[in-house]
DSSP file (Angstrom, degrees, kcal/mol; ACC not computed):
  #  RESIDUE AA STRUCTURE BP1 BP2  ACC     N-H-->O    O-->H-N    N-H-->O    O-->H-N    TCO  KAPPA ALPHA  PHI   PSI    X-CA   Y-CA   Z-CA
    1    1 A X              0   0    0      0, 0.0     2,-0.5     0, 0.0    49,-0.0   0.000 360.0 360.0 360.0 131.8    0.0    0.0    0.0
    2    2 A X        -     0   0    0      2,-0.0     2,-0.6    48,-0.0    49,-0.1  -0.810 360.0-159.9-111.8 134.9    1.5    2.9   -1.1
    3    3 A X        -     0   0    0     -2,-0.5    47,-0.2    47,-0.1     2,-0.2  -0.903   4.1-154.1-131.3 123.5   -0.2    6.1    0.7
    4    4 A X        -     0   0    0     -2,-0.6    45,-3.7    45,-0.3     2,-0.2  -0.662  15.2-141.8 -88.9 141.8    0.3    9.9   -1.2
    5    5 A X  E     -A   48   0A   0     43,-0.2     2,-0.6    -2,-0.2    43,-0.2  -0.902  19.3-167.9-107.4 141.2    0.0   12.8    1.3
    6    6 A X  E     -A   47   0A   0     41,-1.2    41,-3.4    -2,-0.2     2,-1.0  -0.930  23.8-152.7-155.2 117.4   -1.6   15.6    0.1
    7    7 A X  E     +A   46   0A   0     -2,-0.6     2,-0.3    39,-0.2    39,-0.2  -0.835  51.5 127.6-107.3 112.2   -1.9   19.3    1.5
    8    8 A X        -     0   0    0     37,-1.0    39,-0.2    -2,-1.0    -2,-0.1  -0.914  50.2-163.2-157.3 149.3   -5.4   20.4    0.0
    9    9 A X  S    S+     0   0    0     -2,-0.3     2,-0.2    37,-0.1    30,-0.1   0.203  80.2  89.4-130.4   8.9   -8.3   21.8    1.8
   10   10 A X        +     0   0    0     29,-0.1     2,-0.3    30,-0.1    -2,-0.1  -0.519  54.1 154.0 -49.1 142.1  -10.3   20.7   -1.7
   11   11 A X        -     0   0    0     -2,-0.2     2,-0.3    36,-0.0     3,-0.1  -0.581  52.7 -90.1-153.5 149.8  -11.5   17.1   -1.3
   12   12 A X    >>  -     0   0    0     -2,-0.3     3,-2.0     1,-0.1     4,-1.6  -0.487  34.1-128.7 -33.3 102.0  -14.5   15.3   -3.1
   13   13 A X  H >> S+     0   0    0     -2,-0.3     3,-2.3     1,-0.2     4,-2.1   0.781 102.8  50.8 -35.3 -71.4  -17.8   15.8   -0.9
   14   14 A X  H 3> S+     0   0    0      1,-0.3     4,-1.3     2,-0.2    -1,-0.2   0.744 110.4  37.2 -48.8 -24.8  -18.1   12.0   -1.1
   15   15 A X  H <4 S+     0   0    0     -3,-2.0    -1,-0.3     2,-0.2     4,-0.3   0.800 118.1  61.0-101.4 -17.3  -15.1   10.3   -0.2
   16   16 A X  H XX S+     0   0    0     -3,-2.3     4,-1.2    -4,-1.6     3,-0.8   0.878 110.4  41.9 -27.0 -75.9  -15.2   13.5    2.4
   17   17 A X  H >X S+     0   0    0     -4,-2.1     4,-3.5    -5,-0.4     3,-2.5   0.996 112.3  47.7 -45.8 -70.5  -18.3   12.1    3.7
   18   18 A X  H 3< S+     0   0    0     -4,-1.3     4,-0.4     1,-0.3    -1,-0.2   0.630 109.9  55.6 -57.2  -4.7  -17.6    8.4    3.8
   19   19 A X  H <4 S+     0   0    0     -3,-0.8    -1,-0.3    -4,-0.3     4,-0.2   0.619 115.2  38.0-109.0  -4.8  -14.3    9.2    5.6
   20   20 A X  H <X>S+     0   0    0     -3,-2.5     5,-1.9    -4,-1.2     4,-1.0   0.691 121.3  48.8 -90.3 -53.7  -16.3   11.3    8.5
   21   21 A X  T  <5S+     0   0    0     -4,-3.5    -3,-0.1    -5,-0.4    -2,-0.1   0.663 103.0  53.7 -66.7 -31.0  -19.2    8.7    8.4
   22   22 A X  T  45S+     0   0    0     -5,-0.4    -1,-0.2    -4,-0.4    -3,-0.1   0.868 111.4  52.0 -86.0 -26.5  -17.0    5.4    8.6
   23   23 A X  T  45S-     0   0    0     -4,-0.2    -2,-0.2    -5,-0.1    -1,-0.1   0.886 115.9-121.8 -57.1 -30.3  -15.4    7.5   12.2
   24   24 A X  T  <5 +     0   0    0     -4,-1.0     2,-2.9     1,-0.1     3,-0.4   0.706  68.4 143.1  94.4  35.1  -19.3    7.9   13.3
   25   25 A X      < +     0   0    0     -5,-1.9     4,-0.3     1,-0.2     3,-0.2  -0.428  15.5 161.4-109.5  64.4  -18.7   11.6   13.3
   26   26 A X     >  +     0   0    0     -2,-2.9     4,-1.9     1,-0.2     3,-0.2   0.676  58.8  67.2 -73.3 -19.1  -22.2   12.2   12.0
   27   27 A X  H >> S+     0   0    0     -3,-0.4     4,-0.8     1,-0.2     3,-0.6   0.978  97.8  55.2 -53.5 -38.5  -22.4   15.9   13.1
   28   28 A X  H 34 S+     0   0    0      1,-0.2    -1,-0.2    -3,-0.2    -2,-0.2   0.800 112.6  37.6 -55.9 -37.9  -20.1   16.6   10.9
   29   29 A X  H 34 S+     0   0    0     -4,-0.3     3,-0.3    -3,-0.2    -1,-0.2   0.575  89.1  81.1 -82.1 -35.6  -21.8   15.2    8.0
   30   30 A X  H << S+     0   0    0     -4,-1.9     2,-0.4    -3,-0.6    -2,-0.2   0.818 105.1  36.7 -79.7 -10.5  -25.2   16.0    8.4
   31   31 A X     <  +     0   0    0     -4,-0.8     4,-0.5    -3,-0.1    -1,-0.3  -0.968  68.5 175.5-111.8  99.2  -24.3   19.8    6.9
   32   32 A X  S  > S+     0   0    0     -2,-0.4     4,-2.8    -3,-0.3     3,-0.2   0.822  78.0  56.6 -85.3 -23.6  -21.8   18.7    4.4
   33   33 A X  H  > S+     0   0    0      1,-0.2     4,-2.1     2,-0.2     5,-0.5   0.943 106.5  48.8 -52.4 -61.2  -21.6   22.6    3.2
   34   34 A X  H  > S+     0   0    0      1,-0.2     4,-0.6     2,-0.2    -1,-0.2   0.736 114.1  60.9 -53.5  -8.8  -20.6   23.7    6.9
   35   35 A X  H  > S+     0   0    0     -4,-0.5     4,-1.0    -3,-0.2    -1,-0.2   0.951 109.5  28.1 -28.9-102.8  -18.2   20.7    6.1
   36   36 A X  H  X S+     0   0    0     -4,-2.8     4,-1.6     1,-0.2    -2,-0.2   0.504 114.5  61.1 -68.1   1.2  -16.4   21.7    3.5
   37   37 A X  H  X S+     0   0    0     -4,-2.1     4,-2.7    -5,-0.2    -1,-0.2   0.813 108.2  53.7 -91.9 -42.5  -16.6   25.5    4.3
   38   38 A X  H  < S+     0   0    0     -4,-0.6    -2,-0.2    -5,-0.5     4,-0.2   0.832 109.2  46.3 -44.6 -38.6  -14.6   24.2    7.8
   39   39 A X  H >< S+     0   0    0     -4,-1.0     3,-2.8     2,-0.2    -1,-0.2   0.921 109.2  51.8 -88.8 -41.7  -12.2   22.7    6.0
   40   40 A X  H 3< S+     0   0    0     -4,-1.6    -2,-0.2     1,-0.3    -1,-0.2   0.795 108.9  57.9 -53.7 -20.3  -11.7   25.7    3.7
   41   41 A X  T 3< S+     0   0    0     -4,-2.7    -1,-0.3   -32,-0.1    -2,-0.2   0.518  86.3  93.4 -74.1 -11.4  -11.3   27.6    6.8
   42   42 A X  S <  S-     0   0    0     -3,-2.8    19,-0.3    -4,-0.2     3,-0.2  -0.258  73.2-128.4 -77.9-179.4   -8.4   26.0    8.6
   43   43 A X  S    S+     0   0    0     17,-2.8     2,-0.4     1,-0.4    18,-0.2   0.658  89.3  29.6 -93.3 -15.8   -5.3   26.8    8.4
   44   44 A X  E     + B   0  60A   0     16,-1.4    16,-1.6     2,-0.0    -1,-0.4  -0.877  48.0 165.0-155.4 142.2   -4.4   23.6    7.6
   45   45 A X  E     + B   0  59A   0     -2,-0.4     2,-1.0    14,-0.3   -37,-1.0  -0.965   5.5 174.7-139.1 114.6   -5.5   20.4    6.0
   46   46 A X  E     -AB   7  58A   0     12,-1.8    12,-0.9    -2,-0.3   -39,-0.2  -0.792  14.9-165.4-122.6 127.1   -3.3   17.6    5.0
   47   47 A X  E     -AB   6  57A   0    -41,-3.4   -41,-1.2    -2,-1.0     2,-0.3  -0.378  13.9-138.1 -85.3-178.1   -5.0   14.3    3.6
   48   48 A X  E     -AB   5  56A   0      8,-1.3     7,-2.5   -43,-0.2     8,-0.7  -0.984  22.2-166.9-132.3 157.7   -3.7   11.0    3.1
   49   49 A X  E     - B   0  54A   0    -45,-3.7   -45,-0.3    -2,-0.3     5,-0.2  -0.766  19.2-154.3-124.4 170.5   -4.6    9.1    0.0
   50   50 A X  E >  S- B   0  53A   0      3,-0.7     3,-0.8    -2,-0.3     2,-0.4  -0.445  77.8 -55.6-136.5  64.9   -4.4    5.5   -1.3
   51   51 A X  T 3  S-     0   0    0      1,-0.2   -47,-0.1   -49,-0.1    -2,-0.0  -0.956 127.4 -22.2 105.8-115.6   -4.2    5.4   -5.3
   52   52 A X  T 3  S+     0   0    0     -2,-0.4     2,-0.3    -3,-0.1    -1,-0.2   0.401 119.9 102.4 -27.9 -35.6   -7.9    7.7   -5.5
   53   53 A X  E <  S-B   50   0A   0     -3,-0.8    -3,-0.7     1,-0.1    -5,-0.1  -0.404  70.7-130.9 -78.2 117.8   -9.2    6.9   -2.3
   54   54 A X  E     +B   49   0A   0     -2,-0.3    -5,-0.2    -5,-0.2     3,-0.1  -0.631  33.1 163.0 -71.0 156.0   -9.2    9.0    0.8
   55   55 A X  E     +     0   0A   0     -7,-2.5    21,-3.3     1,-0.5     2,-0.3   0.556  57.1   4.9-128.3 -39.9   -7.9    7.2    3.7
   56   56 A X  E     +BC  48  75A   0     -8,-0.7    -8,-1.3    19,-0.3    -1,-0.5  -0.723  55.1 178.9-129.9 176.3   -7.0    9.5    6.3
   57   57 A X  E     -BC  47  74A   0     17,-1.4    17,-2.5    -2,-0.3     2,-0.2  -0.874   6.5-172.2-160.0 166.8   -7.1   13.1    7.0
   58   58 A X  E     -B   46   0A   0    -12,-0.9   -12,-1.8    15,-0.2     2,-0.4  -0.794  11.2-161.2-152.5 124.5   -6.2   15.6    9.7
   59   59 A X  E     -B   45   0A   0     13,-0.4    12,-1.0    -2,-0.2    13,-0.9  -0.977   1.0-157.7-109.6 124.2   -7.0   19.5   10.1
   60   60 A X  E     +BD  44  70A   0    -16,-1.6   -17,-2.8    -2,-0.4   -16,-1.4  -0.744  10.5 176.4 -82.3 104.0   -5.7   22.3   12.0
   61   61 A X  E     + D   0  69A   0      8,-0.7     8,-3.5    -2,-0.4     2,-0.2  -0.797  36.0  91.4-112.1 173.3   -7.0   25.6   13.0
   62   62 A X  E    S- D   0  68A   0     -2,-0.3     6,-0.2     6,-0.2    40,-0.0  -0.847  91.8 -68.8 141.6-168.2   -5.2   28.4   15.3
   63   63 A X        -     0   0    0      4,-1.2     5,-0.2    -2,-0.2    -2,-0.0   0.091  49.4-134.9 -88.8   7.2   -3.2   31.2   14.4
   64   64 A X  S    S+     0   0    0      3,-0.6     4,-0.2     1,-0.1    35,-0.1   0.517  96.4  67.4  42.1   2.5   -0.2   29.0   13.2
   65   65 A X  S    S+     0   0    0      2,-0.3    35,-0.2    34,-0.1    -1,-0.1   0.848 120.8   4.8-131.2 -83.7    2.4   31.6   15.3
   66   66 A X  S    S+     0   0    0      1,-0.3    35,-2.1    33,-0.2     2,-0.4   0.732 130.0  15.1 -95.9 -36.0    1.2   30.7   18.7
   67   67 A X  E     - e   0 101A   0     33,-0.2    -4,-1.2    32,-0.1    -3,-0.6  -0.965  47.6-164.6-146.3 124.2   -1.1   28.1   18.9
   68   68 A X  E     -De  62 102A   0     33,-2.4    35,-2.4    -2,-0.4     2,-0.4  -0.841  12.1-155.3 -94.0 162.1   -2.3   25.4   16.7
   69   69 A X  E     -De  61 103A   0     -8,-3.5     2,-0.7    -2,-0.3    -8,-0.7  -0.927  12.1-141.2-113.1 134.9   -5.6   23.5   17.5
   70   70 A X  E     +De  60 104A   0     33,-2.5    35,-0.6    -2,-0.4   -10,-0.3  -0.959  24.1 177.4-103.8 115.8   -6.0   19.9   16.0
   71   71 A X        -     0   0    0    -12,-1.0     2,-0.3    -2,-0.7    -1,-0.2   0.866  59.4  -5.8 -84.8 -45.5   -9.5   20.0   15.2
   72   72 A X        +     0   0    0    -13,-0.9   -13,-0.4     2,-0.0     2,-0.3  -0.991  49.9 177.1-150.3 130.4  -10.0   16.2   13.4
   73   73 A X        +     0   0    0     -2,-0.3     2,-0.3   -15,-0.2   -15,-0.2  -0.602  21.9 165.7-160.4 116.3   -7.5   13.5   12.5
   74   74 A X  E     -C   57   0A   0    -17,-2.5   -17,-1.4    -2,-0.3     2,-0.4  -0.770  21.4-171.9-117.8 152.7   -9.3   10.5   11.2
   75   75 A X  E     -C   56   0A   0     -2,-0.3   -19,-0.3   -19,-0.2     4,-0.2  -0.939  39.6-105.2-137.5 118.8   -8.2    7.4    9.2
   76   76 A X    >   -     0   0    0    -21,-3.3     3,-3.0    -2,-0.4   -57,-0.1  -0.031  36.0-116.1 -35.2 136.4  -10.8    5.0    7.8
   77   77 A X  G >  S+     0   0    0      1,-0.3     3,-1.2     2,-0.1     2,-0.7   0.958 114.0  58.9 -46.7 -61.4  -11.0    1.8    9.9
   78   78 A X  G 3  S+     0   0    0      1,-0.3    -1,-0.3     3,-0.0    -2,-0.1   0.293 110.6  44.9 -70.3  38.9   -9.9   -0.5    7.5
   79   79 A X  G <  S+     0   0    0     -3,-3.0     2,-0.5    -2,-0.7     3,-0.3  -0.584  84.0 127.8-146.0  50.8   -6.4    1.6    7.3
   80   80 A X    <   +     0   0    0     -3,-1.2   -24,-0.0     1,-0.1    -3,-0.0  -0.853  62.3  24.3-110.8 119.7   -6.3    1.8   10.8
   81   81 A X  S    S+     0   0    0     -2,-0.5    -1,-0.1    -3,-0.0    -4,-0.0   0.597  89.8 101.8 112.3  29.2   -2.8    0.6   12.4
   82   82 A X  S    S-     0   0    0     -3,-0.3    -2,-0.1     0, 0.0     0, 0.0   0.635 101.7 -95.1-123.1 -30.0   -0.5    1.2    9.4
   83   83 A X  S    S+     0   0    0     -4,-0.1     4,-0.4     4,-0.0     5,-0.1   0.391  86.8 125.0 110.0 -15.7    1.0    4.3   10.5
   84   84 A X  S >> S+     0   0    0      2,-0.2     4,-3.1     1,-0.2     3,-1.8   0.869  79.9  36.2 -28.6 -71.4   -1.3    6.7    8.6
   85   85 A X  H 3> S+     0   0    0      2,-0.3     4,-1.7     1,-0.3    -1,-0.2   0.723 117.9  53.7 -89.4 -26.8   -2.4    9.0   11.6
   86   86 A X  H 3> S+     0   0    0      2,-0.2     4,-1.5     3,-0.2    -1,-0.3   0.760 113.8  42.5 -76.4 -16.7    1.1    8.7   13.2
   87   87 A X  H <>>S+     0   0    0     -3,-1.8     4,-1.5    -4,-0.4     5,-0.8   0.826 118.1  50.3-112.4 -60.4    2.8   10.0    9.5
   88   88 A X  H  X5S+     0   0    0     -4,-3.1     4,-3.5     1,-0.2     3,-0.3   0.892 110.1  45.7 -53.3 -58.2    0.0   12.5    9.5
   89   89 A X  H  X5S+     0   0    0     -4,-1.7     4,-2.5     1,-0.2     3,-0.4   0.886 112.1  52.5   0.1 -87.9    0.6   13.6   12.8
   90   90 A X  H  <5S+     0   0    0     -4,-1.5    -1,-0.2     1,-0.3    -3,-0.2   0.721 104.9  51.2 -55.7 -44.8    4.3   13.9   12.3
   91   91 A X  H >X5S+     0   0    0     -4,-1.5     4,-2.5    -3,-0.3     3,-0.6   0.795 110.0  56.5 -56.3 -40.1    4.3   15.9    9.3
   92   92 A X  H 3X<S+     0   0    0     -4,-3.5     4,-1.6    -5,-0.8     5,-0.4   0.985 115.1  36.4 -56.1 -68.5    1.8   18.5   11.3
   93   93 A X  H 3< S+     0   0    0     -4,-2.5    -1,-0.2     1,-0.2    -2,-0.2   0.389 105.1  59.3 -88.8  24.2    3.9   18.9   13.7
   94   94 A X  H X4 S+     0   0    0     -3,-0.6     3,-2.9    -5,-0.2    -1,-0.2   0.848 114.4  53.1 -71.2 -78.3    7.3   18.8   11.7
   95   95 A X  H 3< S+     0   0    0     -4,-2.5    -2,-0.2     1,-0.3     3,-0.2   0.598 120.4  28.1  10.4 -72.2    4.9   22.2    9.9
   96   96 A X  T >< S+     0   0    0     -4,-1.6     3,-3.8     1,-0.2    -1,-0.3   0.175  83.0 137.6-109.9   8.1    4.2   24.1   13.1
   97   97 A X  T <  S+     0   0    0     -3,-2.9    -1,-0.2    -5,-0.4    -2,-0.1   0.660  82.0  38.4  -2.1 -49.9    7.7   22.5   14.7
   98   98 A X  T 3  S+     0   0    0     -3,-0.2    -1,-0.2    -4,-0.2     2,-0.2   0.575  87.8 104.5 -99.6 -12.7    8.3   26.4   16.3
   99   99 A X    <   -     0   0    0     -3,-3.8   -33,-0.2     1,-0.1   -32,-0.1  -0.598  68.2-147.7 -77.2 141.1    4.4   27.3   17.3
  100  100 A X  S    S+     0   0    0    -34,-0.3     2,-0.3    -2,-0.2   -33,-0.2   0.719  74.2  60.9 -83.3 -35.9    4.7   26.8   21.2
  101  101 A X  E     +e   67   0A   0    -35,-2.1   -33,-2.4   -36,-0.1     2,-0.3  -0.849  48.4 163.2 -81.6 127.4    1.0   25.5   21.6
  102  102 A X  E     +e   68   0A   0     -2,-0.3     2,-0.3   -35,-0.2   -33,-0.2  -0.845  19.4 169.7-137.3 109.3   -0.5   22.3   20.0
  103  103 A X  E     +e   69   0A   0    -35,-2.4   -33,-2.5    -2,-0.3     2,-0.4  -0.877  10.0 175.7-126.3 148.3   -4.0   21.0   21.8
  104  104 A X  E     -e   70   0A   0     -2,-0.3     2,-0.5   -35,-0.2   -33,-0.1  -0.991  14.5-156.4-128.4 149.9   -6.4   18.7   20.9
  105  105 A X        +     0   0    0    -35,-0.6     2,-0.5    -2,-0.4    -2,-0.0  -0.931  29.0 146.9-125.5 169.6   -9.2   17.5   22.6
  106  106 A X        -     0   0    0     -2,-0.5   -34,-0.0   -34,-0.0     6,-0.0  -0.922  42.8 -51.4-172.9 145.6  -10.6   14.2   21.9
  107  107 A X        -     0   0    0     -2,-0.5     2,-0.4     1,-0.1    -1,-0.0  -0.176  54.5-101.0 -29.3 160.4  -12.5   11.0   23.5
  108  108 A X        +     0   0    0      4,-0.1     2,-0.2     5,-0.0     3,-0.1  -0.899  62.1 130.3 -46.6  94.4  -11.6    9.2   26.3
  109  109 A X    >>  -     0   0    0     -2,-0.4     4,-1.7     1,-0.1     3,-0.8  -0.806  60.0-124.5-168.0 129.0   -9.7    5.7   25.5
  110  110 A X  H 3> S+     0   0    0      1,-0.3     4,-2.6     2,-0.2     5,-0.2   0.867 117.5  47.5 -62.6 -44.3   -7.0    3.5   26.2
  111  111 A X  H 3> S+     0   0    0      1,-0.2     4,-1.2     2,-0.2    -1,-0.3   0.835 114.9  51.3 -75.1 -22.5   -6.0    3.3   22.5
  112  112 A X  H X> S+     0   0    0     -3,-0.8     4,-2.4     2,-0.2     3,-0.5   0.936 106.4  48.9 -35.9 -67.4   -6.4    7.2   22.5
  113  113 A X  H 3X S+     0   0    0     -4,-1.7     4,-1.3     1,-0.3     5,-0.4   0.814 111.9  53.1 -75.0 -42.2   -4.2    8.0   25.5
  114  114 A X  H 3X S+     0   0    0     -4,-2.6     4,-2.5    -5,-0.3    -1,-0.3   0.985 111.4  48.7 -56.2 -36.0   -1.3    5.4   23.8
  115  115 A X  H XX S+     0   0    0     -4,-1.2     3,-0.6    -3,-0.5     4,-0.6   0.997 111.9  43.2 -76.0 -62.1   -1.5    7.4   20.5
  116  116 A X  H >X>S+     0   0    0     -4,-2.4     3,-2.1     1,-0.3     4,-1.5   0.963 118.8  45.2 -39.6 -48.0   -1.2   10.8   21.8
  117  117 A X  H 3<5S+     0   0    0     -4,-1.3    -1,-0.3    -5,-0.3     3,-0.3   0.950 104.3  60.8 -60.0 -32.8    1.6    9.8   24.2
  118  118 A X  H <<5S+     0   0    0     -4,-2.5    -1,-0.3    -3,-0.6    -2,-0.2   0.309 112.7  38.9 -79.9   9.7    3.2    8.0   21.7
  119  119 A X  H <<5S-     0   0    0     -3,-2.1    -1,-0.2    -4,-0.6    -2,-0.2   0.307 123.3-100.7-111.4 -22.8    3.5   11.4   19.8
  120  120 A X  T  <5S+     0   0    0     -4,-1.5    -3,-0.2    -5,-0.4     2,-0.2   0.580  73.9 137.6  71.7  25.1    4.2   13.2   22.6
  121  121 A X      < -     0   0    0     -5,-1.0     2,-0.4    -6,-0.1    -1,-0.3  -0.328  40.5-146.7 -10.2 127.7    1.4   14.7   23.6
  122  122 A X        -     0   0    0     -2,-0.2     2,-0.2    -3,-0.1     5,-0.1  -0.989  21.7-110.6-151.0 127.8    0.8   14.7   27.4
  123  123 A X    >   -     0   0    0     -2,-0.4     3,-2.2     1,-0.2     6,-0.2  -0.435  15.7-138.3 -59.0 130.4   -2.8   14.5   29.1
  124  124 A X  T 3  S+     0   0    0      1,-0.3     5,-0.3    -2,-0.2    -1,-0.2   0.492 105.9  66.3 -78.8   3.2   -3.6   17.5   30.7
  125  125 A X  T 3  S+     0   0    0      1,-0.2    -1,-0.3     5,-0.1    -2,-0.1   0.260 107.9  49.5 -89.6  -0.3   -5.1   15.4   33.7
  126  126 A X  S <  S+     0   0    0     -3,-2.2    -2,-0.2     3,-0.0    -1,-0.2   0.108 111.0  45.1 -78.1   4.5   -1.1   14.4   34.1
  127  127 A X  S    S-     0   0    0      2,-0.3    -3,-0.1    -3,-0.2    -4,-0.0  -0.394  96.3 -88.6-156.0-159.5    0.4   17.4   34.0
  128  128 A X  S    S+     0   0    0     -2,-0.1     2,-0.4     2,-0.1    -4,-0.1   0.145  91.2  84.0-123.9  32.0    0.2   20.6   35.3
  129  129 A X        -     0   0    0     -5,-0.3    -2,-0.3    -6,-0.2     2,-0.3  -0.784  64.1-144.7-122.8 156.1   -2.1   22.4   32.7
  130  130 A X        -     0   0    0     -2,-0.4     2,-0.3    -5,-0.1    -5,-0.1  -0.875  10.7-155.4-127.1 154.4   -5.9   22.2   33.0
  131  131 A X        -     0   0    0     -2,-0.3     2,-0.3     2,-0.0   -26,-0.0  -0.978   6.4-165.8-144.8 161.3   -8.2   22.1   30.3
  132  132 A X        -     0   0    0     -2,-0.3     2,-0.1     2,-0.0    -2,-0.0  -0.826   2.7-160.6-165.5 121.0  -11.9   23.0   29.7
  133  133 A X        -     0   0    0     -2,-0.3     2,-0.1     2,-0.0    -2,-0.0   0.083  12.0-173.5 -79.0 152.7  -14.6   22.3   27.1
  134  134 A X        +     0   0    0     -2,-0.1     2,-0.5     0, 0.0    -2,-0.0  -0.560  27.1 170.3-152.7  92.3  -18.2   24.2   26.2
  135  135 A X              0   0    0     -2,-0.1    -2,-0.0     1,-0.1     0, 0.0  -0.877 360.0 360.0-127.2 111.4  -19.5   21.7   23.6
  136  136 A X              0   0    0     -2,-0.5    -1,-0.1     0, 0.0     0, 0.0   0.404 360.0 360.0-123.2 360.0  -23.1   22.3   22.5
């Protein structure tokens, strides 16, 4: 499997969709404009591709100078454990290497809490930073 990486904030609604839809991340979906106007808004969007296919993606909003935000970083299931989301990942933050903040917030999971650590990434219930949500 050969996987092309791809810095576009362009994508085909449909393989867009199905790659939001196979995560179960149906809010997202159920306005596919407010979709793709989100992605055209980030500052940064890099996919991953397989021949045609999307397989992964991951997007970034913030100011790129101080803080990025990782808004989404999804890989279809059946490409899950290949290294995709860890090679997306790496190349984001290779990017923003010198911005001083990088946050995500994300579910609750053991396999979660490995990936992020294993990135280096550090729970803010470990540490000495607090974090806090409004999600409506």
């Amino acid at each position: 499997m050969a996987i092309i990486f791809k810095e576009q904030k362009q994508i085909p609604r449909e393989q867009l969709k199905a790659l939001y839809e196979d995560a179960q991340w149906y809010a997202y979906t159920k306005d596919m404009d407010e979709l793709e106007r989100a992605l055209s808004c980030s500052l940064y969007v890099l996919s991953a591709w397989e021949k045609e296919s999307l397989v992964g993606l991951i997007r970034v909003v913030g100011d790129g100078l101080t803080i990025i935000y990782i808004q989404d970083i999804l890989v279809l299931t059946n490409h899950q454990n290949q290294g995709i989301a860890t090679d997306l990942m790496s190349q984001t933050l290779v990017k923003f290497g010198d911005v001083r903040q990088k946050v995500l917030l994300t579910e609750e999971a053991p396999n979660v809490r490995h990936f992020y650590a294993k990135i280096g990434f550090s729970s803010c219930d470990a540490g000495t930073l607090v974090a806090f949500a409004k999600i409506d």
